[in-house]
N, C-alpha and C positions, 0 to 999 in steps of 0.2 A: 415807666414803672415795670419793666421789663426785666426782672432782675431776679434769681431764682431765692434772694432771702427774701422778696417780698412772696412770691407764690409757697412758701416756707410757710411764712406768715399767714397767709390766707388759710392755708391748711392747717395750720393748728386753731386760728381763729373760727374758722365753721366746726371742726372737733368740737371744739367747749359750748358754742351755742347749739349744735345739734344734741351735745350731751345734755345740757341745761332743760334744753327743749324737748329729751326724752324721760329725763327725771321727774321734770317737774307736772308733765300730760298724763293725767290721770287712765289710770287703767282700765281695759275694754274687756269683762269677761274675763279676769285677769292676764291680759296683754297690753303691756304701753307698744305706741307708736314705734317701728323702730329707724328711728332720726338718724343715726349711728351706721344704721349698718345702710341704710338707702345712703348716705355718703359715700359708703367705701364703694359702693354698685356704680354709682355714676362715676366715681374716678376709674373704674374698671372699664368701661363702656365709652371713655373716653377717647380719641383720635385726636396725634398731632395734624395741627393746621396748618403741615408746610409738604411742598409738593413729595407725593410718596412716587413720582414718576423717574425724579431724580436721582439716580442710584449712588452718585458718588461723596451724597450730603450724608454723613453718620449720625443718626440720631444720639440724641445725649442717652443717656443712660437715669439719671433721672428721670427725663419728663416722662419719657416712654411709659417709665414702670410708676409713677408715681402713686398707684395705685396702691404698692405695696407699704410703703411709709403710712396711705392713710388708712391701711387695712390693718397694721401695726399701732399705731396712735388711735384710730377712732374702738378696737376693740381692747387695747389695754385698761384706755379710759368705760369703756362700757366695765369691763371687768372690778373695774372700782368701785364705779359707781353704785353697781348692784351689789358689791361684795361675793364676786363667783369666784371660785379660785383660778391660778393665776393661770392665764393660758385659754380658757373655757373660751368666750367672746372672740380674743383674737385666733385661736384655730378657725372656729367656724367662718370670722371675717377673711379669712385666708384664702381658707376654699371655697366661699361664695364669690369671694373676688378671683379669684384663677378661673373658675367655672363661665363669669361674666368675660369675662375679658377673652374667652376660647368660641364664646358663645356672639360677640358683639361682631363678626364680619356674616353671622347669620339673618341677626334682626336688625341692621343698622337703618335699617329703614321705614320705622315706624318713628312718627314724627316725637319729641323728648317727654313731654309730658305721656302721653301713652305707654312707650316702653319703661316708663318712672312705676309707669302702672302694673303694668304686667312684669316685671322684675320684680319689683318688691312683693305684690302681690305670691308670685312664686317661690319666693324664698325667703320670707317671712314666717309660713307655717313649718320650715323645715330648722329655720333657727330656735323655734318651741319644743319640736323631735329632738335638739342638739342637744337643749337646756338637760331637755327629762332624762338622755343617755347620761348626762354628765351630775345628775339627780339635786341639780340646783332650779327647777323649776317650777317650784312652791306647790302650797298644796289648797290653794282656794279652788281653783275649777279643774276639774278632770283632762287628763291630757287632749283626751276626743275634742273638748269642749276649745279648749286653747287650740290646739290646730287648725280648726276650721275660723275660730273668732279672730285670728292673729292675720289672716288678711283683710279683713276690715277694715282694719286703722291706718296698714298699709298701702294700701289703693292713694285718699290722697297725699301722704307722707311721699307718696313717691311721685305722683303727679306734680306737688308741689315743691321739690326739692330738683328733679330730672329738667322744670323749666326753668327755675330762677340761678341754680348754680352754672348755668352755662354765662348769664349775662352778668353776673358777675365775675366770675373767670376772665372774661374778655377784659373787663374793665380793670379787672388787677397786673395782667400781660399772660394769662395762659393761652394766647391765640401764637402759643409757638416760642422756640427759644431765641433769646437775643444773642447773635451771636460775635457781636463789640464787647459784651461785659459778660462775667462771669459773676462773681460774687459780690458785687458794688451795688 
């Protein structure tokens, strides 16, 4: 199952559950979890699994960036969901994810559930900043109040998403591109 419409598939399928699962989680302080954007982090943070020694293998151009497609889909879909205008969620997933992905040959070495922690944790209050610049980011608790509460929810959002999206990837064929098929 090696085959890039199934990893297609997977990525829009954890999209709509991570969506579902941040709409429907009740809010902390007024902050939901954010399910959404610890997605687009872990696909940032992510490393092919095939020898990087070997120089004369050209990585695909997908997998590499795949990051970008879920930073594209998981913030267009936030942008619905919440009703922000268009653009808000996926800018910010944008540059959260180029920032991780600049940043992953620094921490690669904090075991997944951890850096699920400390990711999210750090750039979850800053997607509350993002909100308030872009003045979609309601008026129940004060900005103070939501920047500091907005990492709360994501400590285990990210703990639990940094560990289980890896074993599943494996089991779907992200442990590297097949390179017999293409599109089949």
């Amino acid at each position: 199952m090696q085959t890039r419409i199934v990893q297609i598939l997977f990525l829009i399928l954890s999209t709509v559950v991570a969506g579902a699962c941040q709409d429907m989680w009740p809010a902390f302080c007024g902050v939901k979890p954010p399910f959404l954007l610890t997605l687009v982090l872990h696909a940032a943070f992510q490393k092919a699994n095939f020898d990087e020694s070997d120089r004369h293998v050209e990585k695909p151009p997908f997998y590499s960036a795949i990051w970008i497609p879920a930073a594209l889909l998981a913030g267009a879909f936030e942008d619905a969901l919440s009703d922000f205008p268009v653009g808000c969620a996926t800018g910010y997933f944008l540059l959260a994810g180029a920032a991780a992905r600049f940043l992953r040959n620094f921490i690669h070495v904090l075991r997944p559930a951890v850096l699920g922690i400390v990711v999210a944790m750090a750039v979850a209050p800053f997607h509350e900043l993002w909100l308030a610049v872009w003045g979609v980011s309601g008026d129940q608790q004060s900005l103070f109040i939501r920047f500091f509460a907005a990492a709360i929810p994501a400590a285990p959002v990210g703990a639990f998403l940094f560990f289980l999206l890896p074993h599943l990837e494996t089991a779907v064929g992200f442990d590297g591109p097949d390179t017999n098929r293409r599109l089949s």
